[in-house]
C-alpha positions as CSV (number, residue, x, y, z in Angstrom):
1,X,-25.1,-129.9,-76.9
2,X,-21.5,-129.1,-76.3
3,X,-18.8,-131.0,-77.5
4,X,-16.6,-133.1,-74.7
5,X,-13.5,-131.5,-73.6
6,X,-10.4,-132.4,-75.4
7,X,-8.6,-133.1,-72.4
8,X,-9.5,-133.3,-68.6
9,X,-10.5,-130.1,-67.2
10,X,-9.2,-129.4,-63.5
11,X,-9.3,-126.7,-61.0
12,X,-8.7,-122.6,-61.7
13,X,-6.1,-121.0,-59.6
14,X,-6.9,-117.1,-59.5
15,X,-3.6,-115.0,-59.5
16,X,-2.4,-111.9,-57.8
17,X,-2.2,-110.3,-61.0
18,X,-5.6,-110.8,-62.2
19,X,-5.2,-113.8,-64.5
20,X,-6.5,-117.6,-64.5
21,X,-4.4,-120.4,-64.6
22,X,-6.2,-123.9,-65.2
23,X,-4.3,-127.5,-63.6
24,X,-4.5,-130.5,-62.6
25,X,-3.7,-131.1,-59.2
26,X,-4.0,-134.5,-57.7
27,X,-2.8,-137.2,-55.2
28,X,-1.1,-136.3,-51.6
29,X,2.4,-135.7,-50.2
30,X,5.2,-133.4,-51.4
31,X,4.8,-131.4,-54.6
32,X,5.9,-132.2,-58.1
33,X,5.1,-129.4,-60.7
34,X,5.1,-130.1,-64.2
35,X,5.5,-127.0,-67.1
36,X,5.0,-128.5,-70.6
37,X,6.6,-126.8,-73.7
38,X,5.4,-124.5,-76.3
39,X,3.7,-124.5,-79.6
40,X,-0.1,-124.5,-80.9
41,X,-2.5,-126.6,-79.0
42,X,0.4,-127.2,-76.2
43,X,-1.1,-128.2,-72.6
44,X,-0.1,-129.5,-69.7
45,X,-2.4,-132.9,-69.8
46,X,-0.9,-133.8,-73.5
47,X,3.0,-133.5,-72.3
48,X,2.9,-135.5,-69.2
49,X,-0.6,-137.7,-69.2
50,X,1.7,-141.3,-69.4
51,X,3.9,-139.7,-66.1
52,X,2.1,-137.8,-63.6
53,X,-0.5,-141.3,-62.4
54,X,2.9,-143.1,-61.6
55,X,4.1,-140.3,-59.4
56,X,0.7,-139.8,-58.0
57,X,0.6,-143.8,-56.9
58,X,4.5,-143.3,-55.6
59,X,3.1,-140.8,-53.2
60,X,3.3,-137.6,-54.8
61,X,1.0,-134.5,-55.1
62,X,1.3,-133.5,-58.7
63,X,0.1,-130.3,-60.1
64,X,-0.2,-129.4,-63.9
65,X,-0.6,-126.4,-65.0
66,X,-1.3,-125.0,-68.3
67,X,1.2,-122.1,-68.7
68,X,-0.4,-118.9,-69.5
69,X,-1.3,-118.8,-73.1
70,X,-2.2,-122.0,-73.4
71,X,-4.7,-125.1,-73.2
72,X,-7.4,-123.6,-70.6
73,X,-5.1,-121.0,-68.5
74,X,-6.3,-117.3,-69.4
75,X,-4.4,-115.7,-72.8
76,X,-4.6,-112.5,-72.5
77,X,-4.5,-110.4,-75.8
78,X,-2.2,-107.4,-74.5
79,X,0.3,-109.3,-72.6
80,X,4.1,-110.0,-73.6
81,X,4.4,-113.7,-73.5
82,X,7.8,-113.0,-72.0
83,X,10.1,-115.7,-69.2
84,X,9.4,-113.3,-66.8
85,X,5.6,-113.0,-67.1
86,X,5.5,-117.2,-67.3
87,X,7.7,-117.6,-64.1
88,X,5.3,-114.8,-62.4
89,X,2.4,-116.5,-63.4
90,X,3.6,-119.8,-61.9
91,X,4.7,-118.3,-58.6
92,X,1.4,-117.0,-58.1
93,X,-0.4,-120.3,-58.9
94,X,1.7,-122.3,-56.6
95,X,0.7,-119.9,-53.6
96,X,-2.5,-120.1,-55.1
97,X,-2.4,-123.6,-54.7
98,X,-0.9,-123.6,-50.7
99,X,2.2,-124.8,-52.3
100,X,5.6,-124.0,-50.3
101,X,8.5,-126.2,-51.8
102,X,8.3,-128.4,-55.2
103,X,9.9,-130.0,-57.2
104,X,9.6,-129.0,-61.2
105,X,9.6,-130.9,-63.9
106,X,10.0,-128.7,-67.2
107,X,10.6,-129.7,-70.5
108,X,11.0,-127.1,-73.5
109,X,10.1,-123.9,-73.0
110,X,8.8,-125.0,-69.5
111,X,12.3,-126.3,-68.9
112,X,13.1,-122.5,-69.2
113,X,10.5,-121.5,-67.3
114,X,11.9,-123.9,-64.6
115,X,15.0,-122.6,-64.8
116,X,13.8,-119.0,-64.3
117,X,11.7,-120.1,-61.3
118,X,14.9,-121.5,-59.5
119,X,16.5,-118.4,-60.4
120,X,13.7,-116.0,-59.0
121,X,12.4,-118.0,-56.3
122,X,15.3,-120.4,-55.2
123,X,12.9,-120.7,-51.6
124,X,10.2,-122.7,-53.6
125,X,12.1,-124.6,-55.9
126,X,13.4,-127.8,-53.7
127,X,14.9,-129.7,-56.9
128,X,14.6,-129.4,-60.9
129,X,14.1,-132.1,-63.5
130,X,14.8,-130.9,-67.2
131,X,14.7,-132.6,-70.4
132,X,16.2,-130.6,-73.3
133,X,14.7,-126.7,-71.7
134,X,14.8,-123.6,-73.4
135,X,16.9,-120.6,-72.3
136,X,20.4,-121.8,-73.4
137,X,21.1,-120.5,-76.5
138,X,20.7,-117.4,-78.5
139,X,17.6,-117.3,-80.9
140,X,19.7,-117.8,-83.7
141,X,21.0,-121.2,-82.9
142,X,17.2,-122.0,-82.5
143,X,16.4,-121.4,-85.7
144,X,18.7,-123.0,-87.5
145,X,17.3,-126.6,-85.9
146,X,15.4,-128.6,-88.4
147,X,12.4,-129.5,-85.8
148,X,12.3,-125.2,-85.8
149,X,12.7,-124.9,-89.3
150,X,9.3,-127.6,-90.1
151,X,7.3,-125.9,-87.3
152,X,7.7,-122.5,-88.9
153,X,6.9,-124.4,-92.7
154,X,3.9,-125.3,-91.0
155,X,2.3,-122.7,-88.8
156,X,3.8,-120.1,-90.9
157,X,2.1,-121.3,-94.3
158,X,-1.0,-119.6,-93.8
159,X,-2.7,-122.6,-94.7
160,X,-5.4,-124.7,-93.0
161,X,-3.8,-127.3,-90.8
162,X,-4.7,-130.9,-91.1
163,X,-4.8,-133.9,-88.9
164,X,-2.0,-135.4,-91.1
165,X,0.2,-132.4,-92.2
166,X,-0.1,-131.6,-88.1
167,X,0.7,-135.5,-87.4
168,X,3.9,-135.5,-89.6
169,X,5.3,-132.2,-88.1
170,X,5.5,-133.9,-84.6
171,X,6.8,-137.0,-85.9
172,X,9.6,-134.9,-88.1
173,X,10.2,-132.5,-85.3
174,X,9.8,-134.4,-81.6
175,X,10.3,-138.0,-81.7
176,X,12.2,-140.8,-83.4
177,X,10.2,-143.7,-83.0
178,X,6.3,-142.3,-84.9
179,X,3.9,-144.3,-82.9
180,X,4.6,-142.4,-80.0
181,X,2.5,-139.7,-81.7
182,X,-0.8,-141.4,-81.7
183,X,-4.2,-139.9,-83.7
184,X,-5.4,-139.0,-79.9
185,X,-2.4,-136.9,-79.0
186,X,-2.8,-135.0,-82.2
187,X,-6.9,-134.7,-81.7
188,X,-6.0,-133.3,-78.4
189,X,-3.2,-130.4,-80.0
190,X,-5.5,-130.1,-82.7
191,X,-8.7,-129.0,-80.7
192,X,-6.6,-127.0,-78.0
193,X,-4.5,-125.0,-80.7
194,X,-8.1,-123.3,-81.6
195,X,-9.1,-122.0,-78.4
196,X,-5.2,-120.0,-78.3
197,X,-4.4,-116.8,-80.2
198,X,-1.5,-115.8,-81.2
199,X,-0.3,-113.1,-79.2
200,X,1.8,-116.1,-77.0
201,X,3.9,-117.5,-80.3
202,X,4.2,-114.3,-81.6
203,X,5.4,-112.5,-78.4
204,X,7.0,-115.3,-76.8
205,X,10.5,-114.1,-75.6
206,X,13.2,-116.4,-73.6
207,X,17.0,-114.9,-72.7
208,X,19.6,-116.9,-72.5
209,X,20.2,-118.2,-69.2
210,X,23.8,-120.2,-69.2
211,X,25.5,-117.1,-67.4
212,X,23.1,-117.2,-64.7
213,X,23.4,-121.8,-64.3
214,X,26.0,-121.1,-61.6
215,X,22.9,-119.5,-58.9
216,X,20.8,-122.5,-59.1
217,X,22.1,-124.6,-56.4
218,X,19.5,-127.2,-55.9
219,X,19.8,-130.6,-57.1
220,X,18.7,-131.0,-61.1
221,X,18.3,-133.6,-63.0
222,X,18.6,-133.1,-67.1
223,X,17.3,-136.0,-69.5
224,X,18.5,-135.2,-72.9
225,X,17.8,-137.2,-76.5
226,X,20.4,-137.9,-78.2
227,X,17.8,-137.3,-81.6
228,X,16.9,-133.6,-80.6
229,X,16.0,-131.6,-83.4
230,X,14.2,-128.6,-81.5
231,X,16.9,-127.7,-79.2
232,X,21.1,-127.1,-80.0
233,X,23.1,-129.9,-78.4
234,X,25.4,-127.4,-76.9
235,X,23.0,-127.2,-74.3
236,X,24.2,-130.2,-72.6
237,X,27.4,-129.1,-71.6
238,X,25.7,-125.7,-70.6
239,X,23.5,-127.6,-68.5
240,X,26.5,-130.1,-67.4
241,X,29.0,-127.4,-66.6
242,X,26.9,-124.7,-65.3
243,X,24.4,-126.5,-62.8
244,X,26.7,-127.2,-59.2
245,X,24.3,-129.6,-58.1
246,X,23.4,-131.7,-61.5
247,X,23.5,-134.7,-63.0
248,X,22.6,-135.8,-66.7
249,X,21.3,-138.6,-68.4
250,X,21.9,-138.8,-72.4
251,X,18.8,-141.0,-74.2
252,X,19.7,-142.9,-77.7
253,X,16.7,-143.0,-79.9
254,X,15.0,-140.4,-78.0
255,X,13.9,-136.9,-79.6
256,X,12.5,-133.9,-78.2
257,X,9.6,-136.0,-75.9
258,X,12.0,-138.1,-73.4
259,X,8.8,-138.3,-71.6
260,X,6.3,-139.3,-74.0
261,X,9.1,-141.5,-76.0
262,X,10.6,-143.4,-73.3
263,X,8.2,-142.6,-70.3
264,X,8.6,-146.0,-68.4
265,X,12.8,-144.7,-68.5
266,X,12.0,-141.1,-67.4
267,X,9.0,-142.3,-64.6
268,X,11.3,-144.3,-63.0
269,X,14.2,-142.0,-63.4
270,X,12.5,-139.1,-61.5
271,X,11.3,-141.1,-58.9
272,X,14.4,-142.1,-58.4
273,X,15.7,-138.9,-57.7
274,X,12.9,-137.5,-55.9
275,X,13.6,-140.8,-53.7
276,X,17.4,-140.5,-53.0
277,X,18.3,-137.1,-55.3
């Protein structure tokens, strides 16, 4: 007998370029896309699972995806795990799904991917919401954050990773307040992070984008903690200066998860703006 799925399993979206990209897609009315970030075991399900059921009863269509590389979306061995390749990958699943115009919602490295996505297709992106995305600093400045200094301690000891050690790196690294990251949103990174290989971490390749802010012209929304420790805090002037048609909301005692650690904040938030933004 099999074991149950970790998380809920949805529909396949088959993509012009021969790939499979697994999401959720429920409720009715316009279209909110949401791109969760990166790491092992990383899906779209674990990132937004207290957020997209209040947009759904609001009157939204919500589709997540798992990015390529990740949860049940194909991972292809010989691919470059590069911005372009992601953004391509979503493009073809929204026409894959019948979608026109969106609105997405990307945190992380899908907060880059966002980005990139408003940059290559500004026809189908109708407005952003970002907390804390990637693509706004040189890989240097990365590195130097102590959220990316314990995830490379951990996946980069060679060493089997427990329940715990696993536990501790996303309370270290994501939130501030540690029982946002309950046993079941572990089990679920936990279980996921063995069905990926690692071509995706170890290819994965994000320019910097603040030169290019200035072309994004639809309305974005940024919600940014004020506790990062995965992401330089210069990117909120980036994002505050370079986006024409932004506006950004700074979260005290809020980490890396705005939408995990202070979802009833960031559900009502984005509704907001999809209401009157």
């Amino acid at each position: 007998m099999s074991s149950p799925k970790p998380v809920p399993e949805g529909r396949y979206l088959s993509l012009a370029n021969g790939h499979r990209i697994h999401a959720l897609d429920e409720g009715q009315g316009p279209v909110v896309v949401f791109l969760h970030g990166s790491g092992n075991g990383a899906c779209g399900y674990s990132n937004f699972k207290g957020n997209y059921p209040d947009l759904v009863q609001a009157g939204y269509r919500v589709l997540i995806p798992d990015l390529i590389g990740f949860g049940y979306s194909d991972k292809p061995t010989d691919a470059l795990y590069t911005l372009d390749f992601f953004v391509e990958c979503v493009q073809q699943a929204l026409e894959a799904a019948g979608v026109e115009r969106c609105t997405v919602v990307g945190n992380s490295l899908g907060g880059a991917v966002a980005l990139g996505l408003a940059l290559a297709r500004p026809q189908t992106v109708e407005r952003l919401v970002l907390m804390a995305p990637g693509g706004l600093n040189d890989l240097p400045d990365y590195l130097a954050m102590p959220g990316m200094a314990a995830m490379f301690a951990l996946y980069g000891s060679g060493k089997p990773i427990t329940h715990e050690a696993m536990k501790q790196f996303f309370i270290d690294a994501f939130v501030v307040d540690p029982s946002c990251v309950t046993d079941q949103l572990v089990h679920e990174r936990s279980e996921l992070m063995k069905l990926q290989n690692p071509q995706v971490m170890k290819t994965l390749k994000v320019p910097n984008l603040t030169e290019r802010l200035g072309e994004i012209t639809c309305p974005a929304l940024t919600l940014w903690g004020l506790n990062e420790r995965m992401m330089p805090d210069s990117g909120i002037l980036r994002l505050a200066k370079g986006l024409k048609n932004g506006r950004m909301v700074l979260v005290p005692n809020c980490g890396h998860w705005v939408m995990i650690e202070h979802r009833a904040l960031f559900n009502r938030t984005v509704l907001d703006f999809l209401r009157n933004g």
